[in-house]
Wavefront OBJ file of the C-alpha trace (Angstrom):
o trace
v 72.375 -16.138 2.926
v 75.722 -17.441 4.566
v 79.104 -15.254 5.111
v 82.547 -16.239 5.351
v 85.274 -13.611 6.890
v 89.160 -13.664 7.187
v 88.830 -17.990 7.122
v 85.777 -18.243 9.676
v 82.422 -18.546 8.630
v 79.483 -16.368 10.346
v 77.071 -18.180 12.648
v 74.856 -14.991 11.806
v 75.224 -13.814 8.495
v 74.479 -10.383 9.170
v 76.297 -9.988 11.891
v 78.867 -7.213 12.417
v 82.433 -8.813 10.849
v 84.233 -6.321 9.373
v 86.144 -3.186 11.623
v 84.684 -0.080 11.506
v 88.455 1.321 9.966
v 88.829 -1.196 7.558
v 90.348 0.247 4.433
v 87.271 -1.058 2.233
v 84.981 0.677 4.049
v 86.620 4.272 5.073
v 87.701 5.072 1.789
v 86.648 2.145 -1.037
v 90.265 0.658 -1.089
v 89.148 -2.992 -1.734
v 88.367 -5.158 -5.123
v 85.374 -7.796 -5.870
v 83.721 -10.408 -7.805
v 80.425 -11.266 -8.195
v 79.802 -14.945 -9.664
v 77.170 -16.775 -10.647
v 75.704 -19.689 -8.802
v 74.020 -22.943 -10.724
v 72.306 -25.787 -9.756
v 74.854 -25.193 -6.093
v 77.867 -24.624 -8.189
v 79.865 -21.318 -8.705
v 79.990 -20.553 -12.586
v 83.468 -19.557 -14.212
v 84.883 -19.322 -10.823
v 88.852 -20.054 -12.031
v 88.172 -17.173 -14.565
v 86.977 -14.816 -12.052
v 89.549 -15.334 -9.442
v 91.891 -14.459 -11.821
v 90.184 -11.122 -12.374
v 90.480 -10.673 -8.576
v 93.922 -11.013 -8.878
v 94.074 -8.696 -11.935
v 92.255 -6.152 -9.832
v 94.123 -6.348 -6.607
v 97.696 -6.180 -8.375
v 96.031 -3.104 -9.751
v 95.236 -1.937 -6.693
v 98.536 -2.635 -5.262
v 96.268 -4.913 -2.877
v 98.619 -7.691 -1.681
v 98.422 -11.197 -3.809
v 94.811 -12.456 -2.521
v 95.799 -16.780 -1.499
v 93.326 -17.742 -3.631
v 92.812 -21.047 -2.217
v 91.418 -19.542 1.076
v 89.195 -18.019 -1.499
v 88.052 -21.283 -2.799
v 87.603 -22.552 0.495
v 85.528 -20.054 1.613
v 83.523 -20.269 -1.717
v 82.766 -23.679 -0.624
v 81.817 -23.314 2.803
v 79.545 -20.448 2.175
v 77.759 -22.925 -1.009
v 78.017 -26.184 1.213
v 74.314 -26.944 2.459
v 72.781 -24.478 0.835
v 69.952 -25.146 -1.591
v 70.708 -22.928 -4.493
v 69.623 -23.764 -7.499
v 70.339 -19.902 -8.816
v 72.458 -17.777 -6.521
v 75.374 -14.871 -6.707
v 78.535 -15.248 -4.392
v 80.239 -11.741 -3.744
v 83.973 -11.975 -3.085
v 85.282 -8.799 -0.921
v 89.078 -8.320 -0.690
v 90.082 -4.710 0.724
v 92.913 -3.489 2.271
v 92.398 -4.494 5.661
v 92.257 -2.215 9.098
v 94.244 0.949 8.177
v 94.203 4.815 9.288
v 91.672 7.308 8.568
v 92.817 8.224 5.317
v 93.918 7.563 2.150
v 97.021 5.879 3.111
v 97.100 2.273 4.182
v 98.225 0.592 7.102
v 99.934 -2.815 7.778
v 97.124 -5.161 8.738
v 96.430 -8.099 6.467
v 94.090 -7.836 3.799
v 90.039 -8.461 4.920
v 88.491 -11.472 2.965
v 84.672 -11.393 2.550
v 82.423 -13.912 0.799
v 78.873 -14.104 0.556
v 76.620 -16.408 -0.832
v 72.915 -15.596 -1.602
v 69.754 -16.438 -4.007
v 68.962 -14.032 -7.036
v 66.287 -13.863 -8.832
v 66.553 -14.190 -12.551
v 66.436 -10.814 -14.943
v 64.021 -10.430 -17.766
v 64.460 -10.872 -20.915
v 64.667 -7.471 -21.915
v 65.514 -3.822 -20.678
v 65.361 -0.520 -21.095
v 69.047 1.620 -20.392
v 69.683 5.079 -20.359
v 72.753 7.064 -21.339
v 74.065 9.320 -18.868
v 75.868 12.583 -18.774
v 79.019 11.749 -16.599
v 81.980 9.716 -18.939
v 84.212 7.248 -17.798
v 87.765 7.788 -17.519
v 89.438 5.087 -19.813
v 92.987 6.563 -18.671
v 92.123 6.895 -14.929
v 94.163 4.883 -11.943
v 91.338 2.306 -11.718
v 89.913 2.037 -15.293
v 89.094 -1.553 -15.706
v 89.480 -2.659 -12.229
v 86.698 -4.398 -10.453
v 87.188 -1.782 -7.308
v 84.299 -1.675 -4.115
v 84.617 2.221 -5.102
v 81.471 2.375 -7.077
v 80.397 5.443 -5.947
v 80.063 7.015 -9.184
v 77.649 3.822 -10.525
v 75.450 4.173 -7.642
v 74.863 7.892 -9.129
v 74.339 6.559 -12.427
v 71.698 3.998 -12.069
v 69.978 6.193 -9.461
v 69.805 8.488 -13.026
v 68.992 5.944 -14.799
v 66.253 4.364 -12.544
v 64.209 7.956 -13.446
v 64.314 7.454 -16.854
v 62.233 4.210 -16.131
v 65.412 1.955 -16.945
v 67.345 -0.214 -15.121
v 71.082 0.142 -16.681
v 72.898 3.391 -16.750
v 75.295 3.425 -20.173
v 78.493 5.584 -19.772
v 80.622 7.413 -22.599
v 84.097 7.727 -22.306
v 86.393 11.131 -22.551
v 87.543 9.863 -26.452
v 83.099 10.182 -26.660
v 83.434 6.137 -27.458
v 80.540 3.633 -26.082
v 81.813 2.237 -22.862
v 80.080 0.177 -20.422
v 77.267 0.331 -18.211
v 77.473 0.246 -14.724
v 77.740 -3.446 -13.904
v 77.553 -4.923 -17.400
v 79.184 -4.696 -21.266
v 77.292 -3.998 -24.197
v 76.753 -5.446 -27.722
v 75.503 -4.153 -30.570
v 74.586 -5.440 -34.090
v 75.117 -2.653 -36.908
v 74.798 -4.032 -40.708
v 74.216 -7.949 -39.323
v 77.411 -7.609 -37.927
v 77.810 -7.798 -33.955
v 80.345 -5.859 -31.983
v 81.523 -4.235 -28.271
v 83.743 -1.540 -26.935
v 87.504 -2.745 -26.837
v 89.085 -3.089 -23.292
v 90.913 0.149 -23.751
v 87.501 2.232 -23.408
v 88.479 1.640 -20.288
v 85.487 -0.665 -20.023
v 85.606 -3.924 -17.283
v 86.949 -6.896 -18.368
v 83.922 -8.990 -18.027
v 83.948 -12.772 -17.648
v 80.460 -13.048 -19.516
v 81.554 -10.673 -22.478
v 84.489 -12.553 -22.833
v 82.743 -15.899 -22.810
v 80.108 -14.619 -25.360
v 83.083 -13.616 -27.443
v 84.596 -16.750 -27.704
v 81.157 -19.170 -28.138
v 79.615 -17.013 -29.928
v 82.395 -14.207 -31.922
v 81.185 -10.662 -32.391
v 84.202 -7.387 -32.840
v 85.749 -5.918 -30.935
v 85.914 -2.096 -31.408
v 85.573 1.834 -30.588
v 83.347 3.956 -31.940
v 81.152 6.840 -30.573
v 78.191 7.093 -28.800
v 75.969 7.771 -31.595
v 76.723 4.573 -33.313
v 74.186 3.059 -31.623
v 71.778 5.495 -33.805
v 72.533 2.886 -36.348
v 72.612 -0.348 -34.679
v 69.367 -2.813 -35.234
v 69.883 -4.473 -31.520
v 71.610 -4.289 -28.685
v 72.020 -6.427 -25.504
v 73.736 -6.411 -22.236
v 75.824 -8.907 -20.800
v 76.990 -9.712 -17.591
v 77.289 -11.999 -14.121
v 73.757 -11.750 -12.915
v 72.173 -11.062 -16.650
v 73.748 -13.371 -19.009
v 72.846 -11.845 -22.159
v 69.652 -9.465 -22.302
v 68.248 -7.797 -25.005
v 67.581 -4.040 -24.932
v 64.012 -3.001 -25.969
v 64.578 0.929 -25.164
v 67.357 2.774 -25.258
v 66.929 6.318 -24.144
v 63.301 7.487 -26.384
v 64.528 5.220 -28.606
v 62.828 1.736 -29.747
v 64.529 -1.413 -30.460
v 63.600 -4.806 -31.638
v 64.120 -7.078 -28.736
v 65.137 -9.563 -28.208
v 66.372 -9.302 -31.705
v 67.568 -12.117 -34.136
v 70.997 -12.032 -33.037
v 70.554 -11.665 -29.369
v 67.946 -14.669 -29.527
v 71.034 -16.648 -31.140
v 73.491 -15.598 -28.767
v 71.420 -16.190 -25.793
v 70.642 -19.706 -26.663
v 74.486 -20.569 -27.510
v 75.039 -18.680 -24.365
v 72.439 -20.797 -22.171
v 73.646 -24.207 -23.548
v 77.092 -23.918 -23.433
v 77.458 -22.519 -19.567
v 75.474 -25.929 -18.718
v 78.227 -27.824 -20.492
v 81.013 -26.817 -18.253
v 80.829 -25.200 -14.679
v 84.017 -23.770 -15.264
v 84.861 -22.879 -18.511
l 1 2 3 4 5 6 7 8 9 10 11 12 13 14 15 16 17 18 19 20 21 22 23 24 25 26 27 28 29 30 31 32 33 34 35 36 37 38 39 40 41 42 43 44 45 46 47 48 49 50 51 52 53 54 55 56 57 58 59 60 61 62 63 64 65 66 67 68 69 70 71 72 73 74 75 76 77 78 79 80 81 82 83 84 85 86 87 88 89 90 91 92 93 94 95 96 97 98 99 100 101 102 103 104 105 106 107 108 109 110 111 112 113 114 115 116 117 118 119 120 121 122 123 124 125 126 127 128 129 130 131 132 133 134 135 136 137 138 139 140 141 142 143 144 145 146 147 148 149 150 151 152 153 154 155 156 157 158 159 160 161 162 163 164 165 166 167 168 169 170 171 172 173 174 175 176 177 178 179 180 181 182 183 184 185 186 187 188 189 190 191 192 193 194 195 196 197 198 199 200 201 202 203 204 205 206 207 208 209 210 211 212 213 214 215 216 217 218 219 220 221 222 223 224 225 226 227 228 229 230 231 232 233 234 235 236 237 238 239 240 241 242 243 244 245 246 247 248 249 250 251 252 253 254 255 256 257 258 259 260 261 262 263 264 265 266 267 268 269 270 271 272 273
């Protein structure tokens, strides 16, 4: 693992880097990224930053220089043999008071780079009881306040699954915690619009355009109906869904097989798409 903070990178990468009243940490004022490593290069990394950007503006985080980003991207890659890795991107709101208001220190700028191991090829998820808030301050933000995810998968993980899939307050399919869904109902394939207040994510988008599927909102129970499912994201790429609650499901299914391969071949085509 290497670390890059605020322009320097760490001699020890776990090292303490960050002040103890940074805005990030005291009360989860900060925005992220997680991206996908390959073969020693970041994947989708324009399309991400961009995102960061997204999510700091709404925020009201200050404009993150995005080519400090980059350069700390490729420090924290340079010399290391990763073949398949995840980079985290931190941006928060820098050294402030003990509360909810923020000071005027500059923004903090973490970036980590680290191996991953690769998910299966199927999952189980589990809805839980808590919705999202599609007309909330941060709904479709990438925020560090994930608080509310680390109850969900903690839920989750005793239902013997390892994604936690929220509702929103209309009752529509939303997300999970850290990934989109897709679903396949009469041969056709489709996922929650953005204004389910579901994340914006890089990989569903991607998927959308190289391979198509709708997008839509309907409620939870559609997936009562739907003859696969899969979920998508940084660290999973598309993974089919062999349980879903006490429910059984062909997986991976036709579809997701399809999607998967188009998915695999074209991310090898171009690094950043």
């Amino acid at each position: 693992m290497r670390a890059w903070v605020n322009g320097k990178l760490l001699a020890d990468a776990s090292a303490p880097a960050v002040a103890v009243t940074d805005h990030g940490l005291t009360v989860g004022d900060g925005v992220f990224e997680a991206i996908k490593v390959l073969d020693g290069q970041p994947f989708a990394l324009t399309r991400h930053l961009r995102r960061l950007q997204r999510s700091a503006a709404g925020l009201g985080l200050p404009e993150p220089d995005l080519d400090a980003v980059r350069r700390g991207v490729a420090e924290v890659l340079d010399g290391q043999d990763l073949p398949l890795g995840r980079i985290r991107i931190t941006y928060t709101g820098g050294p402030a008071p003990l509360g909810s208001g923020r000071g005027d220190a500059p923004p903090t700028v973490a970036i980590v780079a680290a191996p991953m191991k690769e998910w299966p090829a199927t999952t189980a998820v589990a809805t839980v009881p808590w919705p999202r808030n599609e007309r909330g301050a941060l709904a479709g933000l990438k925020t560090t306040s994930y608080g509310e995810n680390v109850v969900a998968l903690a839920h989750a993980a005793e239902q013997g699954a390892t994604e936690a899939i929220f509702g929103n307050l209309a009752g529509h399919l939303c997300e999970g915690t850290g990934s989109n869904v897709f679903y396949v109902v009469d041969g056709e394939l489709r996922t929650p619009t953005l204004e389910s207040g579901c994340l914006a994510g890089v990989t569903r988008q991607l998927v959308l355009e190289w391979y198509g599927g709708r997008e839509v909102d309907e409620p939870m129970d559609v997936i009562d109906r739907a003859s696969e499912v899969f979920l998508v994201s940084t660290t999973r790429d598309v993974q089919g869904v062999h349980r879903w609650d006490d429910r059984d499901l062909e997986a991976p299914g036709p579809v997701t097989r399809e999607a998967r391969e188009v998915w695999l071949r074209k991310e090898r085509e171009d690094v950043d798409p």
